[in-house]
C-alpha positions as CSV (number, residue, x, y, z in Angstrom):
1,X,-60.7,-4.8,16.1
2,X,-60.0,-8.5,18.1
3,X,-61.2,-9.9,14.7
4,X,-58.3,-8.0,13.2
5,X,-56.1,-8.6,15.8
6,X,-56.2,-12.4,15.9
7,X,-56.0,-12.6,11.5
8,X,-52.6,-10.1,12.0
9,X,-51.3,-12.9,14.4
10,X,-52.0,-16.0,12.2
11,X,-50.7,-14.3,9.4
12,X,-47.4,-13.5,11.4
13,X,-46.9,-17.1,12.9
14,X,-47.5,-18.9,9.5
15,X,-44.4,-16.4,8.5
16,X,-42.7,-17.3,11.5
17,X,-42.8,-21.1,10.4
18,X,-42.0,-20.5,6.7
19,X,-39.1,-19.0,7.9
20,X,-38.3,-21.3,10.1
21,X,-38.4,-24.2,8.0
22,X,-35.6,-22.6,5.6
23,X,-32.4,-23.2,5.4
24,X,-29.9,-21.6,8.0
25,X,-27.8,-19.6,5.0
26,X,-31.3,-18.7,3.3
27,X,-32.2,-17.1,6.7
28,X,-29.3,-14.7,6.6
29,X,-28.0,-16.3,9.4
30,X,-24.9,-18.2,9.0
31,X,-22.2,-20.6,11.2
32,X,-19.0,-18.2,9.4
33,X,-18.7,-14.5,9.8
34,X,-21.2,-12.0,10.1
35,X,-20.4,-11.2,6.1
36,X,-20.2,-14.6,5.1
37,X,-22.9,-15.8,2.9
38,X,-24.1,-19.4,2.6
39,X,-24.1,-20.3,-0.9
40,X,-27.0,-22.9,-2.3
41,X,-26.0,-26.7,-2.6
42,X,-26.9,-28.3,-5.5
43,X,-30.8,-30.0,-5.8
44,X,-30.2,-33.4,-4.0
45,X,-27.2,-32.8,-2.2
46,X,-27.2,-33.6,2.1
47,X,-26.9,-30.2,4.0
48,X,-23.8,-32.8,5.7
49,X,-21.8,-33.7,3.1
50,X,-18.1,-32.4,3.2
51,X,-15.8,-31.5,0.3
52,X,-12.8,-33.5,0.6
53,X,-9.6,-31.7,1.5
54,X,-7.1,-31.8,-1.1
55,X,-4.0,-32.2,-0.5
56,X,-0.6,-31.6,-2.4
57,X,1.3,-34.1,-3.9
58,X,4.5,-35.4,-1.5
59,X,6.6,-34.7,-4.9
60,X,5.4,-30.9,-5.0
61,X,7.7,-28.5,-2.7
62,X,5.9,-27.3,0.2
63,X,8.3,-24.1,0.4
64,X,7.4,-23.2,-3.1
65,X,8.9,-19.6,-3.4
66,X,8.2,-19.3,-7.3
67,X,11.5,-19.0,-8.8
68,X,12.4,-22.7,-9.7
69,X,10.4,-26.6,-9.5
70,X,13.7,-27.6,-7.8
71,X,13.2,-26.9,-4.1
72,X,16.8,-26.5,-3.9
73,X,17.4,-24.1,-6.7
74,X,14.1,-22.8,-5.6
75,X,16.1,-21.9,-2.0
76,X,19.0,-20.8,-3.6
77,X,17.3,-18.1,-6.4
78,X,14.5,-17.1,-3.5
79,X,17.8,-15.9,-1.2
80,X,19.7,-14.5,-3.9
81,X,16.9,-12.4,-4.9
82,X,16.4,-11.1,-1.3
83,X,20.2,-10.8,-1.3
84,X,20.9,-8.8,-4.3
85,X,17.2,-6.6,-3.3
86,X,18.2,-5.8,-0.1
87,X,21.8,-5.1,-1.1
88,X,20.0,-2.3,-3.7
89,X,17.9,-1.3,-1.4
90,X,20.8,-0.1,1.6
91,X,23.5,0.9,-0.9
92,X,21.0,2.9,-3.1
93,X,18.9,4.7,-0.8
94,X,22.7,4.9,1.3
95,X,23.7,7.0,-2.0
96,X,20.4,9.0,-1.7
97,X,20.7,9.8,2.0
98,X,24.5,10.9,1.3
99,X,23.9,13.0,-1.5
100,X,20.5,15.3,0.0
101,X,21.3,18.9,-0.1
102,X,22.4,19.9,3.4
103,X,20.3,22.9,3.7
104,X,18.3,22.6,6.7
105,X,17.7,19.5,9.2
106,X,19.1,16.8,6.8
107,X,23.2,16.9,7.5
108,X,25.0,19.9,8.2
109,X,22.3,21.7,9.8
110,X,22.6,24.4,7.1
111,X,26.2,25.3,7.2
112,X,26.9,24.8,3.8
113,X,24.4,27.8,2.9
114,X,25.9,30.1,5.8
115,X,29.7,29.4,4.2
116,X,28.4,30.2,1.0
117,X,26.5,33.2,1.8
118,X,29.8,34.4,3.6
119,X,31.8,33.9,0.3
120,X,29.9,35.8,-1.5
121,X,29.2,38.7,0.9
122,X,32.9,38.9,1.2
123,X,33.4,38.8,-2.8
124,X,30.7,41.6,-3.0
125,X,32.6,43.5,-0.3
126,X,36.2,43.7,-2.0
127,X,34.6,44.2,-5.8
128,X,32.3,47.5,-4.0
129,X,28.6,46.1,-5.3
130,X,26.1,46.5,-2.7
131,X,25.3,43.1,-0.9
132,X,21.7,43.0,-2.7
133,X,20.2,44.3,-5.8
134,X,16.9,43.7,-7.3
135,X,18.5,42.4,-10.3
136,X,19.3,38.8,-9.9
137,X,21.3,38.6,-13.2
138,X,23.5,42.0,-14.6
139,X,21.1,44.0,-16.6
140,X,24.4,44.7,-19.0
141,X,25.0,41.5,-19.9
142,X,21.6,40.5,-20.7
143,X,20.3,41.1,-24.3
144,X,17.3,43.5,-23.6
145,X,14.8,44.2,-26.4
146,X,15.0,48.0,-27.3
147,X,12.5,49.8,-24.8
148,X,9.5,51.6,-27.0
């Protein structure tokens, strides 16, 4: 069983040093984030060599906003856009807000349904009907199919 032993051990430590001897990113370990994924460099390339950072063109617009080439039309179009959305934005949902139903919690707190229901108790009252019915429409005036 020591004969055992000792082969498990060599057989570990010569992993140990293949592993060692990769790469960092081909290791699973990484410099970045724990989900970041080193990605292989080309055959012949030094593990040290840097990209070199582009950067824009002085004649390109650093406060590009998408609407024009011209910064300043760019500037212009960019705060009439946020002009005329905003603008929608407050007057329409102004307009929505206004025109909700009061019943309930929104405006009113439900008066609107109390004076209603008050009218037409007191309409009920002088014509003599009973203040509910299980008919929700007048069985007289609705064309009825003949009953078999």
């Amino acid at each position: 069983s020591g004969r055992g032993e000792a082969e498990r051990r060599g057989k570990m430590a010569a992993l140990w040093r293949a592993l060692r001897a990769l790469p960092a990113g081909a290791r699973g370990r990484s410099a970045g984030s724990p989900g970041a994924v080193a990605l292989p460099r080309p055959l012949g390339a030094d593990a040290h060599d840097e990209e070199p950072i582009r950067t824009l063109p002085p004649t390109q617009n650093p406060d590009f906003h998408g609407f024009s080439a011209d910064p300043e039309a760019d500037v212009l179009n960019m705060r009439a856009v946020f002009l005329a959305g905003i603008s929608v934005a407050i007057v329409l949902g102004s307009v929505f807000v206004y025109y909700l139903p009061d019943y309930g919690s929104v405006r009113g707190g439900g008066q609107w349904a109390r004076r209603e229901a008050e009218i037409q108790v007191r309409d009920r009252e002088r014509k003599g009907l009973p203040l509910l019915t299980s008919n929700y429409y007048d069985p007289k005036r609705l064309p009825l199919p003949p009953p078999e």
